[in-house]
N, C-alpha and C positions, 0 to 999 in steps of 0.2 A: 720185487724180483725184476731184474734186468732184462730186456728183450737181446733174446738170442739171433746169431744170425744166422740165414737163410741159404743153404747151396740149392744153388739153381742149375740141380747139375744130374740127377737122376730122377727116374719116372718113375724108377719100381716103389711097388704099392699106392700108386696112384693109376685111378684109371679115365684113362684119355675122353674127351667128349669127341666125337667123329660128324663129318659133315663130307660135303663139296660145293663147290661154290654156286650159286643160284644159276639157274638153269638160261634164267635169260642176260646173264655177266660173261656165260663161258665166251671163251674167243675159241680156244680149242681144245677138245678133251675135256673129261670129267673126271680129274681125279681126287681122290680121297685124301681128306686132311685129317690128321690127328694133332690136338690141341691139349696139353696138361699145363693147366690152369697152376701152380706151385704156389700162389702169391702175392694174396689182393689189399692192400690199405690204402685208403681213402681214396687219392684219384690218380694211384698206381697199380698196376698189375704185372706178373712176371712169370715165364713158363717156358716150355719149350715143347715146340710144332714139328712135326711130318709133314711131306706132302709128296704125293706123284706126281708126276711128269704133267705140267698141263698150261695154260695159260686164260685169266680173267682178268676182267673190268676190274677196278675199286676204283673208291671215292673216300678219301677221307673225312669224316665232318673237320671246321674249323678249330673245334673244340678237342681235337685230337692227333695225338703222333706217336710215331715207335720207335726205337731202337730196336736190330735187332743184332746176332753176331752168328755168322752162318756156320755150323763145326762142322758139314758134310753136305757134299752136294753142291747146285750153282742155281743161281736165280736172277731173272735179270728185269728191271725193272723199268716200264716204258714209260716217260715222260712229256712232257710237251716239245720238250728242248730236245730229245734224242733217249738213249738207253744206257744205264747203268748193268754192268756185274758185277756178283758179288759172290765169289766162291768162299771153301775153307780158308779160316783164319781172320776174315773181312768184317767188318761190319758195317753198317749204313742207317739212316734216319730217315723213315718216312715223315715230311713235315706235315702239320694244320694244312687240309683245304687239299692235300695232293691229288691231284685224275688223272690214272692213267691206267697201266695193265700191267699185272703182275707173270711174269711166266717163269718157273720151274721147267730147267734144263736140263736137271739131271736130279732124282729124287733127293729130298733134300732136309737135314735138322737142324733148327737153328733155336738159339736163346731168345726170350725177346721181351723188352720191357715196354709194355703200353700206358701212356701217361694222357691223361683228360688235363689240356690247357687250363680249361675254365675251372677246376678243381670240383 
């Protein structure tokens, strides 16, 4: 049988894992992220996230990065070199090894594919 393929494109009957981001990464706000997982082979993954308005630390490991593609909402990402946005219709790459802060400008849903470098 042939592997069929995947829309990565509705949540219903899928139910979300819920979090927020650790309490000592917030920069400001705590808001609630919903996560549906769609999508996982070997050292890829793919789904599509919620979040509230808020803004946190990350850290990438080396061994990892994401695509995402925002369909609603704005999010802007702080870097060493300055800040990125990324509204409807956009997409962007978080690369291996990135530190900086993630902030949600406007509630927001995006696609997103996460890949482990090191496989």
């Amino acid at each position: 049988m042939a592997p069929e393929i995947i829309l990565i494109d509705s949540t219903e009957g899928h139910p979300p894992t819920r979090d927020q981001p650790r309490a000592d990464r917030r920069v400001h706000g705590a808001p609630q992220r919903e996560t549906w997982t769609l999508h996982e082979a070997g050292p890829m993954s793919a789904g599509i996230w919620t979040c509230e308005v808020g803004r946190w630390r990350i850290a990438f490991p080396a061994g990892r990065q994401e695509f995402f593609h925002v369909l609603q909402g704005r999010v802007r990402l702080h870097g060493p070199v300055g800040a990125v946005d990324v509204g409807p219709g956009q997409g962007a790459v978080i690369p291996p090894g990135f530190a900086g802060e993630f902030e949600v400008l406007e509630p927001v849903r995006k696609q997103f594919v996460l890949v482990d470098v090191n496989g």
